[in-house]
C-alpha positions as CSV (number, residue, x, y, z in Angstrom):
1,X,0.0,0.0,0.0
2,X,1.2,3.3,-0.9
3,X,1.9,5.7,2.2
4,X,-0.7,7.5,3.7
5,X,-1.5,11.2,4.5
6,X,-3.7,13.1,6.3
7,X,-7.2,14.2,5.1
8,X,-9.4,16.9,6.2
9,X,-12.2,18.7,5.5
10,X,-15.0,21.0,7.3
11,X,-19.0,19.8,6.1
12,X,-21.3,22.1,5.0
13,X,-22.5,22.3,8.7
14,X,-19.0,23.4,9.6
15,X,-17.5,20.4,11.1
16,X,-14.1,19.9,10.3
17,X,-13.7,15.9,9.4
18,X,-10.2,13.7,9.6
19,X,-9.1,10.8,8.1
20,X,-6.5,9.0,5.3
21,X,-5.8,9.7,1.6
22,X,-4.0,7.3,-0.2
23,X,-3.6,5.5,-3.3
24,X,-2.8,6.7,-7.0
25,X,-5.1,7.0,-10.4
26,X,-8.4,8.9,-12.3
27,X,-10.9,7.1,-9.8
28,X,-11.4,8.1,-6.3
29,X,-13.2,5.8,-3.5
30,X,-14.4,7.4,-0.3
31,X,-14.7,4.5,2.5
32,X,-17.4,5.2,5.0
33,X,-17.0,3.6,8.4
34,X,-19.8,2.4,10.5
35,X,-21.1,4.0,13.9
36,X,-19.4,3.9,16.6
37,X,-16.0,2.6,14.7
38,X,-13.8,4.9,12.6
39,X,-11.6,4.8,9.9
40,X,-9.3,2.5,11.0
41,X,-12.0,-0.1,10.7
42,X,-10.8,-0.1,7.1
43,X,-7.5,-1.1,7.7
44,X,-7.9,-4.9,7.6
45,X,-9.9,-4.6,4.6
46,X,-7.5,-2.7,2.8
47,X,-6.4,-5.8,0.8
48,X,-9.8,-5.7,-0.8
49,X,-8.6,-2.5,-2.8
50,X,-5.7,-2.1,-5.1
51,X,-3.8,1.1,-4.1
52,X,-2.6,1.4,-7.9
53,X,-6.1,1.5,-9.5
54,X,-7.6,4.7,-7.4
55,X,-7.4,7.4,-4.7
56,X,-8.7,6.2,-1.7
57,X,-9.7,8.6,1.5
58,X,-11.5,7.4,4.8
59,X,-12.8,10.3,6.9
60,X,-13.9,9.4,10.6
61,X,-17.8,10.4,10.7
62,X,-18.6,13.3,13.3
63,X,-17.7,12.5,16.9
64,X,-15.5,9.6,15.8
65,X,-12.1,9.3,15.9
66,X,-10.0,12.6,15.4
67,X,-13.4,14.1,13.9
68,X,-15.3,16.8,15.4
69,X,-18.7,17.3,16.5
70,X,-21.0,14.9,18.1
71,X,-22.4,12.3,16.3
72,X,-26.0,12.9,15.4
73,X,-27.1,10.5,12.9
74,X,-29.2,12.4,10.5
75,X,-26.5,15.0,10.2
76,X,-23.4,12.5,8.7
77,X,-24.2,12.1,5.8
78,X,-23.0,15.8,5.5
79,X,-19.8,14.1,6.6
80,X,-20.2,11.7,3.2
81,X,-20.7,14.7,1.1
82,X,-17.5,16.8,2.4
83,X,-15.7,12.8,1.2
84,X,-16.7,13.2,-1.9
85,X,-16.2,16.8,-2.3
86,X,-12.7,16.0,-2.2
87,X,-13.0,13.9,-5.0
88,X,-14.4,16.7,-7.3
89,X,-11.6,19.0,-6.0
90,X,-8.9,16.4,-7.6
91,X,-10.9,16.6,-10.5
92,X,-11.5,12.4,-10.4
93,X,-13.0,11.2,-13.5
94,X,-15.2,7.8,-11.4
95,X,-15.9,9.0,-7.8
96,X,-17.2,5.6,-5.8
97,X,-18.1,5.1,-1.8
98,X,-18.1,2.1,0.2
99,X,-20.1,2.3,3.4
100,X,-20.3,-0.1,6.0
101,X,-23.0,-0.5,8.3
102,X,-24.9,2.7,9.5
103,X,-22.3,4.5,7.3
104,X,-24.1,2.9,4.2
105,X,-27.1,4.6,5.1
106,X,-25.1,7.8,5.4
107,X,-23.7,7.1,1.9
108,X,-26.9,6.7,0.3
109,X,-28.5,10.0,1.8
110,X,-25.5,12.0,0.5
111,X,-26.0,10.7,-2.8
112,X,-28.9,13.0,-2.6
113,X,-26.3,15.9,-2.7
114,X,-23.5,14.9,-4.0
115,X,-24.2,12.0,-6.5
116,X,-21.4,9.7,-7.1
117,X,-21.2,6.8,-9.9
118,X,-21.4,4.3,-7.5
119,X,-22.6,2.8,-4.0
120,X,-21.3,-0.5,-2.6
121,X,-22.8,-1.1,0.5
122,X,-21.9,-3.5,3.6
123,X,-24.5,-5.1,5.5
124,X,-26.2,-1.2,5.1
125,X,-28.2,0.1,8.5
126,X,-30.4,2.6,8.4
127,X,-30.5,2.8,12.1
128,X,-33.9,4.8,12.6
129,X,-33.6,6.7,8.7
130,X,-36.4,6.2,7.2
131,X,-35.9,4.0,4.1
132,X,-37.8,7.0,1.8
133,X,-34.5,9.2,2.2
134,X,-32.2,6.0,1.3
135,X,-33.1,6.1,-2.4
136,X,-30.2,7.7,-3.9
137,X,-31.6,8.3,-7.4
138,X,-29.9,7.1,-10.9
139,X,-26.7,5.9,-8.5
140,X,-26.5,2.2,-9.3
141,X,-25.6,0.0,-6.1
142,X,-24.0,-3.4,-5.1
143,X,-25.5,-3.9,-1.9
144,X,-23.1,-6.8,0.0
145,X,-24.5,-8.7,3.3
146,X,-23.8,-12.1,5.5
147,X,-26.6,-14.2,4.5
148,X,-27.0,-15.4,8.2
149,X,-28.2,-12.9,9.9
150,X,-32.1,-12.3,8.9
151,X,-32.5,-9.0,10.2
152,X,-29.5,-7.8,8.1
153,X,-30.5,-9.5,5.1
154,X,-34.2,-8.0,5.7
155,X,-32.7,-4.7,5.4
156,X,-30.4,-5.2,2.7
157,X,-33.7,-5.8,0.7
158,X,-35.7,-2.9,2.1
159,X,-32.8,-0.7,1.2
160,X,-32.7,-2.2,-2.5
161,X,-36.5,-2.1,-3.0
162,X,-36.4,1.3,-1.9
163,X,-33.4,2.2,-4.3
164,X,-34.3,4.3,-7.4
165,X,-32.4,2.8,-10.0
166,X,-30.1,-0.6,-10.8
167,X,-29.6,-2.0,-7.3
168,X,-27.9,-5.5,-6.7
169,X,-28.4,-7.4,-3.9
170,X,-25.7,-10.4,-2.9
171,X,-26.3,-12.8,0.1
172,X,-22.9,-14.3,0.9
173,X,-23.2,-17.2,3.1
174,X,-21.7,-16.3,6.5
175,X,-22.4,-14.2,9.6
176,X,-19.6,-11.7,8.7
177,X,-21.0,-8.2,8.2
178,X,-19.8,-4.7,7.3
179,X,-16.4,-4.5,7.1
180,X,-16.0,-8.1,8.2
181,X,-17.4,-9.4,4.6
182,X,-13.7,-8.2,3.1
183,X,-11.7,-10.0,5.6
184,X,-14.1,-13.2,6.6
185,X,-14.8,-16.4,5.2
186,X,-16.8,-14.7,2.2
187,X,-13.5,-12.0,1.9
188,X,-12.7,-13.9,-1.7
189,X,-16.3,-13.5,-3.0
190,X,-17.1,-10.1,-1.6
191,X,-13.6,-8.8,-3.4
192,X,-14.4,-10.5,-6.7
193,X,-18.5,-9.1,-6.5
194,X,-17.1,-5.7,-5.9
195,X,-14.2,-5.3,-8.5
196,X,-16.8,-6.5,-11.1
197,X,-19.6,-4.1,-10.3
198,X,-17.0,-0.8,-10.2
199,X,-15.3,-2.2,-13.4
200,X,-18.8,-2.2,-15.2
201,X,-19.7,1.0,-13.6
202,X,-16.6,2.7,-14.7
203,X,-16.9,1.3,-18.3
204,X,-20.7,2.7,-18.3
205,X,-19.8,6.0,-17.1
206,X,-17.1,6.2,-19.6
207,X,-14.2,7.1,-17.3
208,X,-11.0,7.0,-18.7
209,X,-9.1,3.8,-18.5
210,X,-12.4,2.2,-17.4
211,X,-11.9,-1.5,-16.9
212,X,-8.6,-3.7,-15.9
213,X,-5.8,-4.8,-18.5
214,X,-7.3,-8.2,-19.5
215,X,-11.0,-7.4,-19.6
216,X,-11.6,-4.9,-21.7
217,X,-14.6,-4.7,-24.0
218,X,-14.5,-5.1,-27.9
């Protein structure tokens, strides 16, 4: 992994947000931690993303980790946009975020403001949103969760009914969630599910250099 460096950014609510940039390339991922974690949470599943292929940035959500503010819920997805604001600053030509969690639910509500091309989502939690404001319009989504826990899986499929465009649901077969589903038992599916889904939205959206040596299109 290339070296890290420091992040920051202030929301449109005024809270300044900290976190990791790394990575090199034309796309940009933001990687949205779940509550009560922060973005460390992404270091074991670091192996699931290729430092080479994209700019990478994990922000700790208000009152996490070296963020400020307290952490109110229906205000963090602010923290989301401010991610992905930084991605339009560096001018990236496929912006993508992966939330985890309660932080998936943040990433989809941002969407609303800041649209980027694409949503993965682990195990997602709306954790009291209502499902209405989770709809991220015309973003398509690869929504990721451990097959084994029903009330996860329940809301998986909320989420995706709910969704306003091409939503994809996968059910991997373990009890792994969130973060966990790039490190687990199901790490070597969950990798393979979400390199495919970005390389096909890239190629749609007609970024430059949009899919992998080896597989591009005729």
């Amino acid at each position: 992994m290339t070296v890290a460096r420091l992040a920051e950014r202030t929301t449109s609510d005024g809270v300044v947000v900290r976190g990791w940039r790394w990575g090199a390339g034309s796309a940009y991922g933001v990687l949205v931690h779940d509550a009560g974690s922060d973005c460390d949470e992404w270091r074991p599943a670091l192996a699931a993303f290729d430092p080479d292929a994209a700019v990478f940035v994990a922000l700790d959500l208000r009152g996490h980790g070296a963020s400020d503010g307290e952490w109110v819920v229906e205000r963090a997805h602010l923290d989301v946009e401010a991610a992905v604001a930084l991605a339009d600053d560096a001018g990236a030509a496929f912006r993508f975020v992966v939330g985890a969690g309660v932080g998936g639910a943040c990433a989809l509500r941002a969407a609303d403001l800041r649209k980027p091309d694409a949503l993965v989502l682990l195990s997602p939690d709306p954790d009291g949103l209502e499902i209405a404001d989770l709809r991220a319009p015309g973003v398509p989504k690869l929504v990721l969760v451990g097959s084994h826990d029903a009330r996860r899986t329940e809301q998986a499929a909320a989420i995706a009914r709910g969704s306003i465009g091409w939503a994809l649901v996968a059910g991997l077969p373990t009890g792994d969630q969130g973060t966990r589903l790039l490190t687990g038992s199901a790490a070597a599916h969950a990798q393979q599910l979400i390199v495919g889904f970005l390389n096909e939205c890239r190629y749609q959206s007609g970024a430059e250099d949009a899919v992998q040596r080896g597989s591009e299109r005729p």
